[in-house]
C-alpha positions as CSV (number, residue, x, y, z in Angstrom):
1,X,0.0,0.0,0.0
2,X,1.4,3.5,-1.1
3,X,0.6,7.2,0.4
4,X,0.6,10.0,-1.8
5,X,2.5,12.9,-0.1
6,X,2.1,16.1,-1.2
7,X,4.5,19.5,-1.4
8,X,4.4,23.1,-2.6
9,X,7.9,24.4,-3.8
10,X,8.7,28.1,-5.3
11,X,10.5,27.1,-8.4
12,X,11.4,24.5,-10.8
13,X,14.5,24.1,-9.5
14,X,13.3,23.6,-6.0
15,X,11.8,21.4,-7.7
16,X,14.5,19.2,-9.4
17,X,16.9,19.2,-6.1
18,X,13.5,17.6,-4.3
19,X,13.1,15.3,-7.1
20,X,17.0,14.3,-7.0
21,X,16.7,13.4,-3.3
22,X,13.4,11.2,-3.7
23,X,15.5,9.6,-6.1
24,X,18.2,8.8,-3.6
25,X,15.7,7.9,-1.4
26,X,15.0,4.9,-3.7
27,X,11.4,6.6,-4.7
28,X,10.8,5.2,-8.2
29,X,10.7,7.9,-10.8
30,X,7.0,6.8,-11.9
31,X,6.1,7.2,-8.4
32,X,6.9,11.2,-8.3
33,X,4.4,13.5,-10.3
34,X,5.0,17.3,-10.6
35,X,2.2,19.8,-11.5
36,X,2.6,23.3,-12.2
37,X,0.9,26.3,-14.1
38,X,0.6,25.7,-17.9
39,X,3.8,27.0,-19.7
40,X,6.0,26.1,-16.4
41,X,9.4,24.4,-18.1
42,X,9.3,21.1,-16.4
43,X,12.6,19.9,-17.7
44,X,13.7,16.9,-16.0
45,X,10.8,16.4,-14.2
46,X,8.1,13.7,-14.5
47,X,5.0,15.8,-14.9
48,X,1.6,14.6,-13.7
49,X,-0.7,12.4,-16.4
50,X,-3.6,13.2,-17.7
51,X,-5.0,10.7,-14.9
52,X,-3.5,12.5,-12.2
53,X,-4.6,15.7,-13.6
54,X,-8.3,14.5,-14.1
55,X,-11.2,13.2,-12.6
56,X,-11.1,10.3,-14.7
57,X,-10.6,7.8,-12.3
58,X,-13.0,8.9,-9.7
59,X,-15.8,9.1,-12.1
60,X,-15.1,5.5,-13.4
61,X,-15.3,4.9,-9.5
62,X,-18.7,6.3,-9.2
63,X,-19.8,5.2,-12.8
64,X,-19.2,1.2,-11.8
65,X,-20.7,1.9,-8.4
66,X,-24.2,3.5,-10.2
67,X,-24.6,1.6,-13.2
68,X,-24.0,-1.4,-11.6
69,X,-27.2,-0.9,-8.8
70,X,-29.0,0.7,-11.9
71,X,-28.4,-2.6,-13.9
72,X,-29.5,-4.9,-11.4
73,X,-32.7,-2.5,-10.8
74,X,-33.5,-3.0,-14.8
75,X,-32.5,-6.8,-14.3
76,X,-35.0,-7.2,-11.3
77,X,-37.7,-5.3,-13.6
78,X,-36.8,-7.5,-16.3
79,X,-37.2,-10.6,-14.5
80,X,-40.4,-9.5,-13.1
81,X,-42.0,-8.0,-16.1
82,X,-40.6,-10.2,-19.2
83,X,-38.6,-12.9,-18.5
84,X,-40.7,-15.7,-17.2
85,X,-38.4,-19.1,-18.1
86,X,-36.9,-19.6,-14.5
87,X,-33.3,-20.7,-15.7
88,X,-32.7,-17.4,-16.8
89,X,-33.4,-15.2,-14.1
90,X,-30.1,-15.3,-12.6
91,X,-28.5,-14.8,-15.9
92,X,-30.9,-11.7,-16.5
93,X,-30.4,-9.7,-13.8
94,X,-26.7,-10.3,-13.4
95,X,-26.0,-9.5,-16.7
96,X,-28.1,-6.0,-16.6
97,X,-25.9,-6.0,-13.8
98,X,-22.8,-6.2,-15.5
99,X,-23.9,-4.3,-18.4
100,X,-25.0,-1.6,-16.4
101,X,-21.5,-1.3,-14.2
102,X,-19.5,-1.4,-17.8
103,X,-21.8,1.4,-19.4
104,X,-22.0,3.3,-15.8
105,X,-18.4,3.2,-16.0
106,X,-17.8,4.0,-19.3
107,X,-19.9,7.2,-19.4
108,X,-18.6,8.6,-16.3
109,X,-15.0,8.3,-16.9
110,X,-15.7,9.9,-20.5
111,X,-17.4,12.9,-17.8
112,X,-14.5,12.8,-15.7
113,X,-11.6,12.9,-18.4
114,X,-12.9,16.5,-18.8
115,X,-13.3,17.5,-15.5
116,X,-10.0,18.2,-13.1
117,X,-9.1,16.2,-10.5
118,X,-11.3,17.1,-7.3
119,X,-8.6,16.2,-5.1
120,X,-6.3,19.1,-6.5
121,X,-8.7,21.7,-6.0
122,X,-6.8,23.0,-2.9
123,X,-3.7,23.3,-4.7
124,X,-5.3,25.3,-7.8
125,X,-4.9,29.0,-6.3
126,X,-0.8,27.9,-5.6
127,X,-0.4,26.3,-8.7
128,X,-1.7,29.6,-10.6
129,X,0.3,31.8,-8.7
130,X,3.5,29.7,-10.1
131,X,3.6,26.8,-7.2
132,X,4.9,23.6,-8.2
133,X,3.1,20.3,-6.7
134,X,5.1,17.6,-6.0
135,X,2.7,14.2,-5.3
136,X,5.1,11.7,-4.0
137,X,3.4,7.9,-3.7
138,X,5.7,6.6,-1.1
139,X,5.2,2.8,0.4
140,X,3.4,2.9,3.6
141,X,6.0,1.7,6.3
142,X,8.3,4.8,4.6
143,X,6.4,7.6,4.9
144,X,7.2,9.3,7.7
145,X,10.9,8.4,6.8
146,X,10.9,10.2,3.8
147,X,8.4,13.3,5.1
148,X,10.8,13.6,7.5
149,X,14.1,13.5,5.5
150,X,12.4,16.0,2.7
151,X,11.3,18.4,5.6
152,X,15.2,18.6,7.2
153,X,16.8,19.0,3.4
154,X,13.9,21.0,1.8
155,X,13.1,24.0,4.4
156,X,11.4,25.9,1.5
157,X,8.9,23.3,0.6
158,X,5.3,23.6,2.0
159,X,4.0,20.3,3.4
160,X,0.5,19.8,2.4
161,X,-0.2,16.5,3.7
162,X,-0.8,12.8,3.2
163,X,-3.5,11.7,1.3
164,X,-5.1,8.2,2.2
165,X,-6.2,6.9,-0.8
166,X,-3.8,5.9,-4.0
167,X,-5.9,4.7,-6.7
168,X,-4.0,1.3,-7.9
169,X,-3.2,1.9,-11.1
170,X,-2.0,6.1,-11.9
């Protein structure tokens, strides 16, 4: 399991000396994400995806979550209004099931891709004023390690926090 830290720092190059010391930390380079104002040179810097920077994931979340229930609804009504061969009850309301997740899903990640990621609405009005975010996903028993280590060599970052929730695959 891996927590995603967060820092603000001033500059780009700020920037690069945290990056070089979460390398020597033995943080993976596809582990640290930078994101900064549009037009930021990000040289030598891993900047964020486009699933980092969006809702994309979240709304898949939420689009499984709904469809699914909505599927199984339909499936129910299904069974009770037009399916009448018992064998294929089961099959009819899991599959509207399915179906239902997988379209749910679908749509709502489409929605999300074009939305920004809720999450890094509190670093927007830092980020516009020429902040760079640093999201570090460190392994759980390292954390406070690593927090620790960046706070002592990087006086001029702004902690921001430790956010509980990595999705698995970003």
């Amino acid at each position: 399991m891996r927590r995603r830290l967060y820092f603000l720092l001033p500059d780009p190059a700020s920037a690069r000396r945290m990056m070089d010391d979460l390398l020597l930390a033995r943080v993976e380079e596809r582990h640290i994400h930078f994101l900064a104002r549009r037009g930021t040179p990000m040289d030598g810097l891993h900047e964020a995806s486009h699933l980092q920077k969006s809702d994309l994931v979240h709304g898949a979340q939420v689009g499984l979550a709904l469809g699914t229930v909505l599927g199984l609804i339909v499936g129910a009504l299904l069974v009770s209004l037009v399916v009448t061969d018992d064998r294929w009850q089961i099959v009819a309301v899991l599959g509207a099931g399915l179906a239902g997740g997988l379209f749910g899903s679908w749509v709502a990640s489409m929605v999300g891709s074009s939305v920004p990621n809720s999450r890094l609405a509190q670093f927007s009005q830092a980020i516009e004023q020429g902040k760079l975010l640093v999201m570090a996903d460190i392994p759980e028993r390292r954390v406070a390690e690593v927090r620790e280590n960046l706070r002592l060599r990087h006086p001029e970052a702004e902690d921001r926090g430790i956010d509980p929730h990595i999705p698995a695959f970003p």
